[in-house]
C-alpha positions in Angstrom: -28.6 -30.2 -16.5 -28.7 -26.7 -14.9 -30.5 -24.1 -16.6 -27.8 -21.0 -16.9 -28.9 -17.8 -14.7 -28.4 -14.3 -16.0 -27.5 -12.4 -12.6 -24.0 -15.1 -12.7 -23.8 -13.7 -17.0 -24.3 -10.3 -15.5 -21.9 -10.3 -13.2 -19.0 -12.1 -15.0 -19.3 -9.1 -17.7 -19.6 -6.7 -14.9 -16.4 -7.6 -13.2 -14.8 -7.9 -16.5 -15.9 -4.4 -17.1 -14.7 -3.6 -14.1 -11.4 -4.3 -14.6 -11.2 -3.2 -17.6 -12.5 0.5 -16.3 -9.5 0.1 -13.4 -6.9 0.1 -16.3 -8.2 3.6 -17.0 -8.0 5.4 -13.4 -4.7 7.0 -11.3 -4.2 6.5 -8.1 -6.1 9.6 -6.8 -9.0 8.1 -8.4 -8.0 4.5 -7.3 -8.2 5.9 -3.7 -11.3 7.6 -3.9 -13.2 4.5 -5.0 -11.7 1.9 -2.9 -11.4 4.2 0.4 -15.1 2.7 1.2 -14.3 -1.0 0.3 -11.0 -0.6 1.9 -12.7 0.7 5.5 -14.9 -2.2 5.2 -12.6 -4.5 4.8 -10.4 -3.0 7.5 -13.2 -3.5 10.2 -13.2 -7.1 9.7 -9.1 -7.3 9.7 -8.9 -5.1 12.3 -11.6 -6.7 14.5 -10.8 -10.6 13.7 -6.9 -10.7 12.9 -4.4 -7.8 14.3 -6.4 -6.4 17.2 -5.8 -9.5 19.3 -2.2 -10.2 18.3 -1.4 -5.7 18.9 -3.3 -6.3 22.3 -1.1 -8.8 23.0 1.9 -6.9 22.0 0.9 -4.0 24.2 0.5 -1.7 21.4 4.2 -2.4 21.2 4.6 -1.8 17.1 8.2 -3.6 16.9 6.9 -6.6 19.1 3.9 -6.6 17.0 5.9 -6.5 13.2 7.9 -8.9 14.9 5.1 -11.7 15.7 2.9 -10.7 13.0 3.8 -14.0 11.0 2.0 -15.8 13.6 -0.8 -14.8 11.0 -1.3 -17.0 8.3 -0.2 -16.0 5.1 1.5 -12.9 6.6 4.6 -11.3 7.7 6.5 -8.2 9.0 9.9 -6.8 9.9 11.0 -3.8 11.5 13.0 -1.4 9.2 13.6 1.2 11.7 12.5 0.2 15.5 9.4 1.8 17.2 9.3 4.3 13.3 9.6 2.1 9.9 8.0 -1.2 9.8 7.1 -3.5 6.6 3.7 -5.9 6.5 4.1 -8.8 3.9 1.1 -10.9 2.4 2.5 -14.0 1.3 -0.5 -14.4 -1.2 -3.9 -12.4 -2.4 -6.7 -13.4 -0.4 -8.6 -10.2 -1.6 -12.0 -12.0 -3.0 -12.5 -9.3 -5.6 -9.6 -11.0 -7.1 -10.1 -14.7 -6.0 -14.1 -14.7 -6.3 -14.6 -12.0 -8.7 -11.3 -12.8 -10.6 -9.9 -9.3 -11.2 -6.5 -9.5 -11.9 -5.8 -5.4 -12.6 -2.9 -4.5 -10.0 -5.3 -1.6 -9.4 -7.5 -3.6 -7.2 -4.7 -3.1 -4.8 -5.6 0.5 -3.3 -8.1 -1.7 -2.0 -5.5 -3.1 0.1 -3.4 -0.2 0.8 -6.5 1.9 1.7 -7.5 -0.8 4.5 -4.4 -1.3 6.1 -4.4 3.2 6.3 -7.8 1.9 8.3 -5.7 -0.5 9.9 -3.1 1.4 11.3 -5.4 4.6 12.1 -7.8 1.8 14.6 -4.4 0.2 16.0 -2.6 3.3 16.5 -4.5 6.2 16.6 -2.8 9.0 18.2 0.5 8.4 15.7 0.5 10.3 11.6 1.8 7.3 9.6 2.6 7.1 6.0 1.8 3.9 4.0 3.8 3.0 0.7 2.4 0.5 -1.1 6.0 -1.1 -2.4 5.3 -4.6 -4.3 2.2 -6.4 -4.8 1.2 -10.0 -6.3 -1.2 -8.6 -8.7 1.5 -6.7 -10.6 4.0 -9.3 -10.8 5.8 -9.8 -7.4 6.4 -12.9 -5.2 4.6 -11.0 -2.5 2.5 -7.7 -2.2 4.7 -5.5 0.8 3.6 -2.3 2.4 6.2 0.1 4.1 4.5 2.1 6.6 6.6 5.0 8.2 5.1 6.7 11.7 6.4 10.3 12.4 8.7 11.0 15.3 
């Protein structure tokens, strides 16, 4: 029999506090504490997932949306070519939410903060706006991102 350990009771009520503190917050305050966790996680993605498949594309932003489904659990289409694209995440794979089990839809400026870290490595002489449209967390079949690059 395992003896319990009070950093796992700690944490549980932490995260559950947490969430529970997310419920409170608007997106401006959303933003300003993810923006750090959402940089971090955009190194990793940026580094390991997309930065092989945009090299590939030759910085080519419809090619890229285009083959982006080549990435597991994701997709992408082209709205308007080489100006409005969409990326799709077929499921949550944020580990705040599968570890940590935080459910609160907020977690998702996480998200929508790292792919503005995204998009700012892969293309970083382009302004870009990124609307975050659906996610899992709040309901929908998918979490879908509509990013819009001027001119």
């Amino acid at each position: 029999m395992s003896e319990s350990n009070p950093f796992n009771e700690f944490f549980t009520g932490w995260f559950s506090m947490l969430e529970k503190g997310l419920e409170k917050l608007n997106e401006q305050e959303c933003a300003c504490l993810f923006s750090e966790c959402g940089k971090t996680c955009s190194w990793y993605v940026v580094n390991y997932v997309y930065r092989k498949l945009f090299d590939e594309c030759e910085g080519n932003l419809d090619r890229f949306f285009s083959r982006i489904h080549e990435i597991e659990s994701v997709d992408g289409k082209v709205i308007e070519s080489g100006r409005v694209y969409e990326l799709i995440f077929k499921k949550c794979e944020c580990p705040v939410h599968t570890d940590a089990k935080i459910n609160s839809s907020r977690l998702c400026t996480c998200s929508k903060e790292s792919m503005i870290c995204v998009f700012k490595a892969l293309v970083p002489d382009r302004e870009f706006s990124l609307e975050q449209v659906s996610t899992i967390l709040a309901g929908a079949d998918v979490c879908r991102y509509r990013i819009t690059f001027d001119g």
